[in-house]
Backbone as a printed PyTorch tensor [residue, N CA C, xyz], in Angstrom:
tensor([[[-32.3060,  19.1190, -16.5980],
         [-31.6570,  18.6820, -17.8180],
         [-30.1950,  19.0970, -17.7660]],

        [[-29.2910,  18.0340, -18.1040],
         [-27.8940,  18.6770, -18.1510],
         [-27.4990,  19.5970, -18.9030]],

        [[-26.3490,  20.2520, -19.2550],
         [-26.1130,  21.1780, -20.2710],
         [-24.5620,  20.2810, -20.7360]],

        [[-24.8340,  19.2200, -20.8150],
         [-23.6100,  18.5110, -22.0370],
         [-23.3000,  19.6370, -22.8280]],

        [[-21.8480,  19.4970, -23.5360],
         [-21.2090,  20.4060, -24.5640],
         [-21.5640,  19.5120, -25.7250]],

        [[-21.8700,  20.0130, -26.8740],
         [-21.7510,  19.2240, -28.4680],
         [-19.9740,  18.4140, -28.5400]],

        [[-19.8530,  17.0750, -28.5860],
         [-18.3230,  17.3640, -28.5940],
         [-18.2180,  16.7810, -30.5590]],

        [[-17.2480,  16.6990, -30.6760],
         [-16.5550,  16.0720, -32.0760],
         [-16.6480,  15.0330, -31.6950]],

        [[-16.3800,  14.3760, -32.9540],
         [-16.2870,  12.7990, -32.9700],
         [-14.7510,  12.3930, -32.5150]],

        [[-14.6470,  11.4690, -31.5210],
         [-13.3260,  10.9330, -30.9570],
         [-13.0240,   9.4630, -31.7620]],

        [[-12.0690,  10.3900, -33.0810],
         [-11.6100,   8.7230, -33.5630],
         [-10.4190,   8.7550, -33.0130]],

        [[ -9.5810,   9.0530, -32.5070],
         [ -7.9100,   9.0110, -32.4340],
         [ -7.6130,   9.3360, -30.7630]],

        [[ -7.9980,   8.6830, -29.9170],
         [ -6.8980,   9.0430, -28.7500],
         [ -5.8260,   8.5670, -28.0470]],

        [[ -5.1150,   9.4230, -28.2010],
         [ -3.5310,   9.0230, -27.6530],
         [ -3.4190,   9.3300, -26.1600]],

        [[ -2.9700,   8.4370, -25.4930],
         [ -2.9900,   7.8800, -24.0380],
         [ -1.2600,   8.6720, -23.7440]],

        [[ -1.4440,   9.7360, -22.7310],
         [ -0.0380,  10.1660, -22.4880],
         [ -0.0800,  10.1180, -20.7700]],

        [[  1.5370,   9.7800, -20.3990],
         [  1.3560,   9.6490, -19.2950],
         [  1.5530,  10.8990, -18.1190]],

        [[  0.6590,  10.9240, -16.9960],
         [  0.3440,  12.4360, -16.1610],
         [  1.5000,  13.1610, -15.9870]],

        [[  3.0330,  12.4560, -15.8670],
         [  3.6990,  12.9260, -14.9240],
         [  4.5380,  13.6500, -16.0420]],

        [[  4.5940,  13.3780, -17.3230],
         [  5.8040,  13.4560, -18.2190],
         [  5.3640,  14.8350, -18.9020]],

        [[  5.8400,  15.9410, -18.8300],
         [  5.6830,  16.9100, -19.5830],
         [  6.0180,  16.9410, -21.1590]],

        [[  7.5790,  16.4910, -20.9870],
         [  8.1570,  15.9990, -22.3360],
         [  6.6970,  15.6890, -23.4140]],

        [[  6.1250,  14.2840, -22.9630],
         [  5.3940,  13.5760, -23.6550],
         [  4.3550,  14.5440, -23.6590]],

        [[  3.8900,  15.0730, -22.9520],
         [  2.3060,  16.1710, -23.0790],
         [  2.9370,  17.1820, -23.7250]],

        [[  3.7080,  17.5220, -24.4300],
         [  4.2510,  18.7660, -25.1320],
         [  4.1410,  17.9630, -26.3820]],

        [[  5.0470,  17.0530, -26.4280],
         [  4.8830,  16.1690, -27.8490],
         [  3.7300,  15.8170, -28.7270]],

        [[  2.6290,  15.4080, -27.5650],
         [  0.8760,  14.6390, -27.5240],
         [  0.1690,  15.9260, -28.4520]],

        [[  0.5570,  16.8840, -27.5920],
         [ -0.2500,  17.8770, -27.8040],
         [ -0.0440,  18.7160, -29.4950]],

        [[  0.8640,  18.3520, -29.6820],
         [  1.1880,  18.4550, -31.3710],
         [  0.9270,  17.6330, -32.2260]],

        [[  0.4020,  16.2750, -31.6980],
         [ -0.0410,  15.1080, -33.0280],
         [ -1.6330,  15.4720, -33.1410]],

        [[ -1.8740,  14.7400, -34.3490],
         [ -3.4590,  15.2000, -34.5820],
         [ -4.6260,  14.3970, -33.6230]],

        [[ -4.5040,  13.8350, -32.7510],
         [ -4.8840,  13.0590, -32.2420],
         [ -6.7320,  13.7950, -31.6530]],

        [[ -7.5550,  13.1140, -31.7330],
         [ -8.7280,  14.1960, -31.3860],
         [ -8.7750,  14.5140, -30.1780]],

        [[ -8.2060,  13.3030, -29.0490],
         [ -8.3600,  13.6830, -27.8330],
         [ -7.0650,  13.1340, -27.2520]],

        [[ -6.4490,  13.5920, -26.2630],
         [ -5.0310,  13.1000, -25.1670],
         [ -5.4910,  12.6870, -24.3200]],

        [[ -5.3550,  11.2070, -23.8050],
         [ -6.2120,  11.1270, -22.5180],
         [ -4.4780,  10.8180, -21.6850]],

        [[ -4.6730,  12.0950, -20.4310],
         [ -3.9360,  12.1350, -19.5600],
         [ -3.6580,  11.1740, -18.5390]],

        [[ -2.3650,  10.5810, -18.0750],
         [ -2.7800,   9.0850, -17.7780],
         [ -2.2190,   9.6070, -16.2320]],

        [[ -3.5440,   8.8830, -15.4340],
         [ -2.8900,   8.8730, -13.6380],
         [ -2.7070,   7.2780, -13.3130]],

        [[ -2.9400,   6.7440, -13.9570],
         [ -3.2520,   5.1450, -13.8860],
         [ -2.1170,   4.4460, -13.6650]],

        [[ -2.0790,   3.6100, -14.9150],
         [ -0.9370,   2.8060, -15.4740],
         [  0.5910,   2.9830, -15.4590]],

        [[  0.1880,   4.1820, -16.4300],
         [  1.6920,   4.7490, -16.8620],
         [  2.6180,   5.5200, -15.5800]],

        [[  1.9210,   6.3020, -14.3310],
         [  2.4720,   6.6880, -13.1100],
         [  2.9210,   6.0290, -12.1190]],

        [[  3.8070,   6.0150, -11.6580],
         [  4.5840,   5.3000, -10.6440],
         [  3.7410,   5.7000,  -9.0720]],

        [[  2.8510,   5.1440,  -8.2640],
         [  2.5820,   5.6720,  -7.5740],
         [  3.5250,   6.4100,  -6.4590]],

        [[  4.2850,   6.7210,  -6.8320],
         [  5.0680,   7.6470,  -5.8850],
         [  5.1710,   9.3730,  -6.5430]],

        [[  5.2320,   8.9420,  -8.1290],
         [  5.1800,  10.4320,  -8.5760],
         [  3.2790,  11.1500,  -8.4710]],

        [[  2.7540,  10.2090,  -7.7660],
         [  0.8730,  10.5490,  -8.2490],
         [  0.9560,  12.1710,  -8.2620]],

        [[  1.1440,  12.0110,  -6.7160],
         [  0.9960,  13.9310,  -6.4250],
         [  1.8520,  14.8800,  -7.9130]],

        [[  2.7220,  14.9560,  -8.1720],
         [  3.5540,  15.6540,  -9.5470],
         [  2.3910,  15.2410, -10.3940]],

        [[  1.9740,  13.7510, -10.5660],
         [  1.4800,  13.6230, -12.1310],
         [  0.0270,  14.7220, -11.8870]],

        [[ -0.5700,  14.7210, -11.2350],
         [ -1.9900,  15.1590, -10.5680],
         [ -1.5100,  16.6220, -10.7450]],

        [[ -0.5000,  17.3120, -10.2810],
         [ -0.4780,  18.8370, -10.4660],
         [  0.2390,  19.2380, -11.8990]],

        [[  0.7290,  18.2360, -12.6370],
         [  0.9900,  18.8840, -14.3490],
         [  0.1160,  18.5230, -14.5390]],

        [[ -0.8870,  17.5490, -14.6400],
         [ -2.4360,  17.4540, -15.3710],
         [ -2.9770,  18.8910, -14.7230]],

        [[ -3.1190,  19.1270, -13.6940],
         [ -4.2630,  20.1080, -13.3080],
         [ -3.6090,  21.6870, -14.1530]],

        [[ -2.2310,  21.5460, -14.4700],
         [ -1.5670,  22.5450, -15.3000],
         [ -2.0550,  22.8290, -16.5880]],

        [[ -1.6030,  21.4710, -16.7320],
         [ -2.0180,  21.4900, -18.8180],
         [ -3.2730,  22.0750, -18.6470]],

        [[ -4.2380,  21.6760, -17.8040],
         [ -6.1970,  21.7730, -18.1700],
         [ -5.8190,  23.0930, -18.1160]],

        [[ -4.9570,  23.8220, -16.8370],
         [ -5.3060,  25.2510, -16.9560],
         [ -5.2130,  25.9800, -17.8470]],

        [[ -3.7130,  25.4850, -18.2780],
         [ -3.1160,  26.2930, -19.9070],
         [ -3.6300,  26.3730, -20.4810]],

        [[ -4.5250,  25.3720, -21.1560],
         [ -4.9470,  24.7330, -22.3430],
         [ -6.7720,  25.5630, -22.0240]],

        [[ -6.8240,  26.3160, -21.4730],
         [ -8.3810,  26.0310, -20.7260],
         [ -8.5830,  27.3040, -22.4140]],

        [[ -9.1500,  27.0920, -23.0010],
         [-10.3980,  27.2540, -24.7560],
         [ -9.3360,  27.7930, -25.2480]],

        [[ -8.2730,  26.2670, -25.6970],
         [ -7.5990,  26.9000, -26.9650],
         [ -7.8610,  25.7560, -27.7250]],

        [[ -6.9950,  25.6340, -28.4380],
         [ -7.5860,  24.7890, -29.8420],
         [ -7.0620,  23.7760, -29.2520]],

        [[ -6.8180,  22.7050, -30.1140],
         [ -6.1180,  21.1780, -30.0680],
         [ -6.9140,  20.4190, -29.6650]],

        [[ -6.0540,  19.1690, -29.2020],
         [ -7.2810,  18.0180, -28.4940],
         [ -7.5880,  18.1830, -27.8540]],

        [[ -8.9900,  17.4830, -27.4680],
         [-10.0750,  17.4530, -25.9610],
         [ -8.8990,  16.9540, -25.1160]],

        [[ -8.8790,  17.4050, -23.7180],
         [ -8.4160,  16.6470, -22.7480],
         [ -8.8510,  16.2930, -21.8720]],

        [[ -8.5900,  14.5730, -21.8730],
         [ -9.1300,  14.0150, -20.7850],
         [ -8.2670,  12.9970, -19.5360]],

        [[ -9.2400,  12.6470, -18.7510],
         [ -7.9990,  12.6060, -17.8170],
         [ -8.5670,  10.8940, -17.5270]],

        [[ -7.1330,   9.5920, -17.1330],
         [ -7.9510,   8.7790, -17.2460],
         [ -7.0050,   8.3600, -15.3540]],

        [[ -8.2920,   8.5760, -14.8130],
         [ -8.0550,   8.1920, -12.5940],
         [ -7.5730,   6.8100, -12.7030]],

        [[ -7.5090,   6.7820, -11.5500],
         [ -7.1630,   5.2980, -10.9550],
         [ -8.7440,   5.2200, -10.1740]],

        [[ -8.6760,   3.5070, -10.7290],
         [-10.6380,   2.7090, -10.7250],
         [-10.7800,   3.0000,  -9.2710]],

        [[-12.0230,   3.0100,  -9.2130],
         [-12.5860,   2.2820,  -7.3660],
         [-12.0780,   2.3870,  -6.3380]],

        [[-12.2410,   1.3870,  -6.8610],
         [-11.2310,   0.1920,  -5.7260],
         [-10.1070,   0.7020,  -5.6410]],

        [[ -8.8150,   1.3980,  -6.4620],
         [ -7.8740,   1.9250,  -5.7560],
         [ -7.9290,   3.1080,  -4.7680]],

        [[ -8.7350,   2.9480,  -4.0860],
         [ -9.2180,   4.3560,  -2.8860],
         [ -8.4100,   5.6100,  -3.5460]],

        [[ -8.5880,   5.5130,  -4.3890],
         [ -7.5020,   7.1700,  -5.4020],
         [ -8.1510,   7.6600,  -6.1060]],

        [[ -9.4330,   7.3490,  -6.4730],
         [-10.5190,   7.7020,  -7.2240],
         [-10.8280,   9.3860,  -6.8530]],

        [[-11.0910,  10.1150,  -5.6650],
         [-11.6140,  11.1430,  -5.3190],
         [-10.5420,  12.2510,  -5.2550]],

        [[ -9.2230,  11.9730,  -4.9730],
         [ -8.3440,  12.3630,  -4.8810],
         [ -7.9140,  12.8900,  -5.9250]],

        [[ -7.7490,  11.8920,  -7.1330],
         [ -7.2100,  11.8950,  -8.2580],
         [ -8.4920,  13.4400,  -9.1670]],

        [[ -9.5960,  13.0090,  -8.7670],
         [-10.8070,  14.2320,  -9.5120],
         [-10.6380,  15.2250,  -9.0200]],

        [[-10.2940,  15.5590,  -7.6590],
         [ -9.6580,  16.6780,  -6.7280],
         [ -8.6610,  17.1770,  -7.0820]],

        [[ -7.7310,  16.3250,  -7.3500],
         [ -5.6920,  16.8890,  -7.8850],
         [ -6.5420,  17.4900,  -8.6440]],

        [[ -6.6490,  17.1740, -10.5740],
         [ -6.8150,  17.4800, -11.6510],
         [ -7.7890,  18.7100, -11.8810]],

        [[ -9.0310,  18.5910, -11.5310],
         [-10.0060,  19.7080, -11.5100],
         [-10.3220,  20.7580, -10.5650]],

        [[ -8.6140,  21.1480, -10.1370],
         [ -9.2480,  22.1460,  -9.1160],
         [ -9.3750,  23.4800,  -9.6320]],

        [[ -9.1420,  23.8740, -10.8680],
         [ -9.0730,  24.7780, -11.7190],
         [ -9.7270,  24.8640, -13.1960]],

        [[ -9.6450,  23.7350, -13.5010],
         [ -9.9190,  23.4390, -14.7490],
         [-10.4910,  22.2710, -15.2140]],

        [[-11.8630,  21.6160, -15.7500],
         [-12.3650,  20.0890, -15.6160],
         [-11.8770,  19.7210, -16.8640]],

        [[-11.5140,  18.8690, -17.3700],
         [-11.0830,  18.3760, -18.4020],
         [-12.1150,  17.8880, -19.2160]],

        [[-12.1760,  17.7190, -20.7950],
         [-13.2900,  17.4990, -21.7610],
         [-14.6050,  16.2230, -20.8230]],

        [[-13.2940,  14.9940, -20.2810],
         [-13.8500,  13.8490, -19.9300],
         [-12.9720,  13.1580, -19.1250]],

        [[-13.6020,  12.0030, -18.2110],
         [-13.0540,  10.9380, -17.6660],
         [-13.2500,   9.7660, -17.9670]],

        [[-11.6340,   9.2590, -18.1310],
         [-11.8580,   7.8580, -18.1970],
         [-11.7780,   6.9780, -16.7440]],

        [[-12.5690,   6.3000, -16.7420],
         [-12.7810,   5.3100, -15.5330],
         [-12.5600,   4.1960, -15.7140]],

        [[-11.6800,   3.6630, -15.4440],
         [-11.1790,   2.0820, -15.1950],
         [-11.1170,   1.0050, -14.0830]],

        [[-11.4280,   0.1670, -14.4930],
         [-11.6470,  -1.1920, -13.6010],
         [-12.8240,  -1.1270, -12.5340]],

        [[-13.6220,  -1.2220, -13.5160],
         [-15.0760,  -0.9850, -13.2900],
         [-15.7450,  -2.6850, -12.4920]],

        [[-15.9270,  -2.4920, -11.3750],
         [-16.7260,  -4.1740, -11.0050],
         [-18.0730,  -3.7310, -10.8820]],

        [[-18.5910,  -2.6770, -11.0750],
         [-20.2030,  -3.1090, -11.0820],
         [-20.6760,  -1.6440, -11.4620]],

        [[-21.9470,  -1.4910, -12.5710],
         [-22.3750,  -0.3410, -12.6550],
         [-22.7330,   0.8590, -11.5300]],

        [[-23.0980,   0.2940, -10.4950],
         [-22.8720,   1.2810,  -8.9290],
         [-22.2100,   2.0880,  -9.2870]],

        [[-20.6630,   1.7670,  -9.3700],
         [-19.6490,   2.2780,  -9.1910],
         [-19.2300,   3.9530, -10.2100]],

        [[-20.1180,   3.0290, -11.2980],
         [-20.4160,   4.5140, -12.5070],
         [-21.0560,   5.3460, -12.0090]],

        [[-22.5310,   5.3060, -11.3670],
         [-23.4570,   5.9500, -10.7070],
         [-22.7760,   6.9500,  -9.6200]],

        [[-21.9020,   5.9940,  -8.6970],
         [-21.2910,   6.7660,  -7.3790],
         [-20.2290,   8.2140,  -8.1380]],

        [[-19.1740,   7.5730,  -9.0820],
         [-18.1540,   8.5550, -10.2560],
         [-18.9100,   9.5990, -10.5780]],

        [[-19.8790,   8.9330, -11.1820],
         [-20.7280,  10.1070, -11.9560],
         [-21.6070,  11.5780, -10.7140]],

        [[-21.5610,  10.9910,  -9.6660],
         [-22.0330,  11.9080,  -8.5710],
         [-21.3810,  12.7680,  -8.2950]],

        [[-20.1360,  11.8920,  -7.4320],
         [-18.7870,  13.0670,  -7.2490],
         [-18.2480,  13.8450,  -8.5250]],

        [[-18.6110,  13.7810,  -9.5710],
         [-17.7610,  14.7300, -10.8660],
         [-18.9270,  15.6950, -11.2040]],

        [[-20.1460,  15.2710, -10.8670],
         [-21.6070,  16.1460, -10.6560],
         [-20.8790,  17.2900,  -9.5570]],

        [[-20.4500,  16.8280,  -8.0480],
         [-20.3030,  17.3290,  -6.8860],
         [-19.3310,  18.6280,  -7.2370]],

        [[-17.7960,  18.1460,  -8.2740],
         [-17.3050,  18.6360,  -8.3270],
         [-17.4330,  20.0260,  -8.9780]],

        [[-18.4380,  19.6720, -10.1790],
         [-18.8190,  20.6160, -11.3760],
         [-19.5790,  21.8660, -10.1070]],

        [[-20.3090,  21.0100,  -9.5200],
         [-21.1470,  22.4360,  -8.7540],
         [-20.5970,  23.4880,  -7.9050]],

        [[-19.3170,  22.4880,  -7.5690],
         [-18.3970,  23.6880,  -6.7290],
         [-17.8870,  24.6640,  -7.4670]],

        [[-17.6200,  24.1490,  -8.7510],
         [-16.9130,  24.6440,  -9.6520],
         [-17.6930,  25.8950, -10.2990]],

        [[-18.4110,  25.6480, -10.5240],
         [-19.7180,  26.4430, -10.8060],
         [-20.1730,  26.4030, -12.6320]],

        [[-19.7780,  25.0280, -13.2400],
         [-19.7540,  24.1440, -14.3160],
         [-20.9340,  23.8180, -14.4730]],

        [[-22.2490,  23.7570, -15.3470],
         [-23.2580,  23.1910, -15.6340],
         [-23.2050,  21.6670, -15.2360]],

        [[-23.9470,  20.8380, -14.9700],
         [-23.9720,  19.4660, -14.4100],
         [-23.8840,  18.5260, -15.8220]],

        [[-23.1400,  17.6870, -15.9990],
         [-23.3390,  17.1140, -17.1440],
         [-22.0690,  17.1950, -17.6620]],

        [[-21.2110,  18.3940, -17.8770],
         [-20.4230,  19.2090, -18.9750],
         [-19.2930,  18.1910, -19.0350]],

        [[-18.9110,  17.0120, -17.7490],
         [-17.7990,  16.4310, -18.0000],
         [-17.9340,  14.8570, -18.3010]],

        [[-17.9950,  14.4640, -18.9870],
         [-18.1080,  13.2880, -19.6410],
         [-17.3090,  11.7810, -18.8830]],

        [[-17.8890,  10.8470, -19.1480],
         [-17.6230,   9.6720, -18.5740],
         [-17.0920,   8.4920, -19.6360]],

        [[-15.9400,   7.9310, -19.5970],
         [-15.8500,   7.0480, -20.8940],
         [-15.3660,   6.0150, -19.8260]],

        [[-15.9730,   4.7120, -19.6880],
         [-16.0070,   3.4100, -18.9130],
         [-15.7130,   2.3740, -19.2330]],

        [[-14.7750,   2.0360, -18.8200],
         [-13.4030,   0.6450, -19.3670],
         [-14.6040,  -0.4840, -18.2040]],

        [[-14.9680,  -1.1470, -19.0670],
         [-16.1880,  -1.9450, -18.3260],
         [-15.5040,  -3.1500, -18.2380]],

        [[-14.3450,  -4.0800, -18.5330],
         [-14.4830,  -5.0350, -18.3530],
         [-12.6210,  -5.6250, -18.0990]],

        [[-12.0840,  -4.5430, -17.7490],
         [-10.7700,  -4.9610, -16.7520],
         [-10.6960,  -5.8210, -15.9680]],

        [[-12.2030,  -5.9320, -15.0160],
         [-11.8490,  -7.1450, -14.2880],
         [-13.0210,  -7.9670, -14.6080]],

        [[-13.0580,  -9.2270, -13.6200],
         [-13.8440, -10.3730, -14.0730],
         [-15.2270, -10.0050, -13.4180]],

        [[-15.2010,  -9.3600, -12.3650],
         [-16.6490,  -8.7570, -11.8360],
         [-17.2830,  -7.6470, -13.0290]],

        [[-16.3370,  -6.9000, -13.3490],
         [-16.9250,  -5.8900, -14.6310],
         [-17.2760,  -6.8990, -15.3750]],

        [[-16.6800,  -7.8640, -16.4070],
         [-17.1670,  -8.3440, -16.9960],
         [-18.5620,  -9.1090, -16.8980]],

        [[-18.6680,  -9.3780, -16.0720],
         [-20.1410, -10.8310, -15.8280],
         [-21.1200,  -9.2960, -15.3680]],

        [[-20.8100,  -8.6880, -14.8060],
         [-21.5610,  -7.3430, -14.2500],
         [-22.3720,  -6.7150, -15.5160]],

        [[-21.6790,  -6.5500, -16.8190],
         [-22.2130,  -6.1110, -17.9070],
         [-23.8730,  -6.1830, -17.8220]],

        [[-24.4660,  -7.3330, -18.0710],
         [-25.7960,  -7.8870, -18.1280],
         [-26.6740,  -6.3100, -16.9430]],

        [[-25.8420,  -5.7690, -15.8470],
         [-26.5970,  -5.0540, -15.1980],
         [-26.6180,  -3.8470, -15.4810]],

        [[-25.9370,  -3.0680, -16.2810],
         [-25.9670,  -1.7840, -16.5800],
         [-27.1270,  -1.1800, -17.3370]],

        [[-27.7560,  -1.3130, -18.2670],
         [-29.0040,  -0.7750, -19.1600],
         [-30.2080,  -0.7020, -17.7130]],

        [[-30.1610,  -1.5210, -16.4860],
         [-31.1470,  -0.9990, -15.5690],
         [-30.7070,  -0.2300, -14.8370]],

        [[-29.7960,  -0.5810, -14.4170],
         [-28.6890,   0.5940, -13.0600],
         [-28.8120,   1.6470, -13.7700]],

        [[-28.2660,   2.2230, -15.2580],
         [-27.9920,   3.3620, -15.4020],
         [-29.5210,   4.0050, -16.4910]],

        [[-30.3030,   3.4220, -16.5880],
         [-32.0020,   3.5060, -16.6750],
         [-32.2050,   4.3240, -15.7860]],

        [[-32.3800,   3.6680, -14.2370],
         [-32.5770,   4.0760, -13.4040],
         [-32.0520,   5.1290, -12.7810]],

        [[-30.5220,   5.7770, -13.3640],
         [-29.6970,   6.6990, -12.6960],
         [-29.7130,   7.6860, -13.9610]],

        [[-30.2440,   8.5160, -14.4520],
         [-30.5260,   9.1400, -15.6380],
         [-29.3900,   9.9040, -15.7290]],

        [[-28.9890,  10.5050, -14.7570],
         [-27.8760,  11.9980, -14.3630],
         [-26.6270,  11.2320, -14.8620]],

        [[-26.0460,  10.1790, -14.2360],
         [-25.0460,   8.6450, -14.9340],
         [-25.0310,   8.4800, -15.8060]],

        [[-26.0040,   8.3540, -16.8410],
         [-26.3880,   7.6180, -18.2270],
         [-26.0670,   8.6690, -18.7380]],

        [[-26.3460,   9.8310, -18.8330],
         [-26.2260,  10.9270, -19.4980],
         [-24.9730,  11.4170, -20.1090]],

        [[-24.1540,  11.8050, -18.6630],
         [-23.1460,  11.6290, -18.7050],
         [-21.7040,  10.6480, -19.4650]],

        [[-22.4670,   9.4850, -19.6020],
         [-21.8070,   8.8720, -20.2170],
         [-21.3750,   8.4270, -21.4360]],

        [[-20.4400,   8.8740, -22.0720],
         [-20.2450,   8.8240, -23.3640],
         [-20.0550,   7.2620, -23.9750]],

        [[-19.2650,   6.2700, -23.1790],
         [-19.3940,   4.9620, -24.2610],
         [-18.9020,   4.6900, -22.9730]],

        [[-18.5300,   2.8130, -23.2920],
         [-18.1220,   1.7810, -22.6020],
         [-17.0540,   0.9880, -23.4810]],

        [[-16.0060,   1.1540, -23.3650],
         [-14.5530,   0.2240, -23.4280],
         [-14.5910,  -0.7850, -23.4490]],

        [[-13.3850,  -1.5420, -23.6930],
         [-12.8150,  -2.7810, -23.4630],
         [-11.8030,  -2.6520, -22.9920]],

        [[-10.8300,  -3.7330, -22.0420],
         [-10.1120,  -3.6420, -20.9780],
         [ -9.6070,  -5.0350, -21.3370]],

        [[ -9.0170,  -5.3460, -22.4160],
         [ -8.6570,  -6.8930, -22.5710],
         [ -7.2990,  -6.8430, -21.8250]],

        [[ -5.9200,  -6.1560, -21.7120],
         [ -5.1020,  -6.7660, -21.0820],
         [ -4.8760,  -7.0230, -19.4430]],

        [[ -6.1310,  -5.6490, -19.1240],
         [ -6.1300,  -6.0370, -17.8020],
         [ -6.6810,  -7.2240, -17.3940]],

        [[ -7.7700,  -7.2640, -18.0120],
         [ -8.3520,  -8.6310, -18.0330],
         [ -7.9870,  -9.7840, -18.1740]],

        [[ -6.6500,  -9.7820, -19.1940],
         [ -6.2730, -11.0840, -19.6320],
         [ -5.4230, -11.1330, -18.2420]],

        [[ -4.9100, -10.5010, -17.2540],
         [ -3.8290, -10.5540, -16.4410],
         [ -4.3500, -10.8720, -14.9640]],

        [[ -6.0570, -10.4010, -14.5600],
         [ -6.5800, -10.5540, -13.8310],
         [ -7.2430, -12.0750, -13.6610]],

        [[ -7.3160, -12.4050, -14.7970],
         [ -7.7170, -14.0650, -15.2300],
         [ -6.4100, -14.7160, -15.5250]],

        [[ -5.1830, -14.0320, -15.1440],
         [ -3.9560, -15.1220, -15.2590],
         [ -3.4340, -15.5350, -16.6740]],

        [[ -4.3460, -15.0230, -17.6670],
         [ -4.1080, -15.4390, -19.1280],
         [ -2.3600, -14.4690, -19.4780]],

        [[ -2.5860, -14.8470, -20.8990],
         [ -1.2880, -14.5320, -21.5190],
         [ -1.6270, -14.4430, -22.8590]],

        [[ -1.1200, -13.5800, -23.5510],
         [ -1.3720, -13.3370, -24.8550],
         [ -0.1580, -14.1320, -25.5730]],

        [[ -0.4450, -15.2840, -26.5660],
         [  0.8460, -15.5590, -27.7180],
         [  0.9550, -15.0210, -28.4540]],

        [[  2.1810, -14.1320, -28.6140],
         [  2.3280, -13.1340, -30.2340],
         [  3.4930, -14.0700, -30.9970]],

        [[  3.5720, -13.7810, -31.9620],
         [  4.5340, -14.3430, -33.1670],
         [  5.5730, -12.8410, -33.1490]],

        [[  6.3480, -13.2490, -33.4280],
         [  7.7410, -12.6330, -33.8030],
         [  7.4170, -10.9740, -34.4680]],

        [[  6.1000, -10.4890, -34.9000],
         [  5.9310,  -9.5050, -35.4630],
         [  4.4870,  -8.2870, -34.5680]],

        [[  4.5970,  -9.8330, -33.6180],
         [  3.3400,  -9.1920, -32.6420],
         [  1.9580,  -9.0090, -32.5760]],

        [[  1.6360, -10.0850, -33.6850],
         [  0.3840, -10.3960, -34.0920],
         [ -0.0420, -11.6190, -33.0900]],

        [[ -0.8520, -11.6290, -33.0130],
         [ -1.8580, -12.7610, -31.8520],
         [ -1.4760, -14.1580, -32.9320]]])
């Protein structure tokens, strides 16, 4: 049986990016319930290594003081940065949760959810303790893939467990399908 933590309810998280201290000093003063630390999007892959060692900072600092949960959100899969990125960040300190993005097939949760198992044990972390939040439908394989998850992760109990919810991923999506969003002058759809 895992030993999950009880967490709070996550209504408010503010997305800050890995590399910027500025902004994680700022983040860390709004009421926000959780900061999810960004290696993704917001990082230039040239700063990864910097963004990867102030995340693995903050977790340390921050390791049982008050404020928001912190979580950390990798680069998906498929960007072969996946293991690396759980390596930079938790070599000291695991963060509340991970976000996982650009998900093409529940596997891929199963495989995440192993290595952050792998990591916890080195660590010497109860199995379970770090949470999974899954941007399921960034791309067009995540999306149609949906229909397979309730058996894949049935079947993978240690995965399921772990996992706190499943996302939406509309702009990656809209960009991976070539779409375009029309806004009006105030930025409404």
């Amino acid at each position: 049986m895992s030993a999950q933590r009880q967490m709070a309810p996550l209504r408010s998280l503010l997305f800050v990016p890995g590399d910027s201290a500025r902004k994680q000093q700022k983040a860390l003063a709004s009421d926000a319930d959780a900061l999810i630390l960004d290696l993704e999007d917001s990082v230039d892959p040239a700063n990864l290594p910097d963004a990867r060692a102030r995340v693995a900072e903050l977790l340390r600092s921050r390791a049982g003081g008050s404020g928001p949960q912190l979580w950390v959100r990798v680069n998906g899969p498929s960007s072969g940065l996946l293991r690396e990125d759980l390596e930079g960040v938790c070599a000291e300190r695991l963060p509340a949760g991970i976000v996982l993005p650009k998900i093409s097939a529940p596997g891929e949760i199963v495989e995440a959810a192993a290595y952050v198992t792998a990591i916890e044990t080195r660590r010497g972390v109860a199995g379970g303790a770090t949470r999974l939040l899954v941007v399921a439908t960034e791309t067009p394989q995540g999306l149609l893939a949906l229909p397979q998850y309730p058996a894949v992760l049935h079947a993978a109990r240690a995965a399921a467990a772990r996992l706190l919810g499943l996302t939406w991923g509309a702009e990656d999506l809209s960009a991976a399908l070539g779409a375009s969003a029309k806004r009006d002058g105030g930025g409404a759809l």
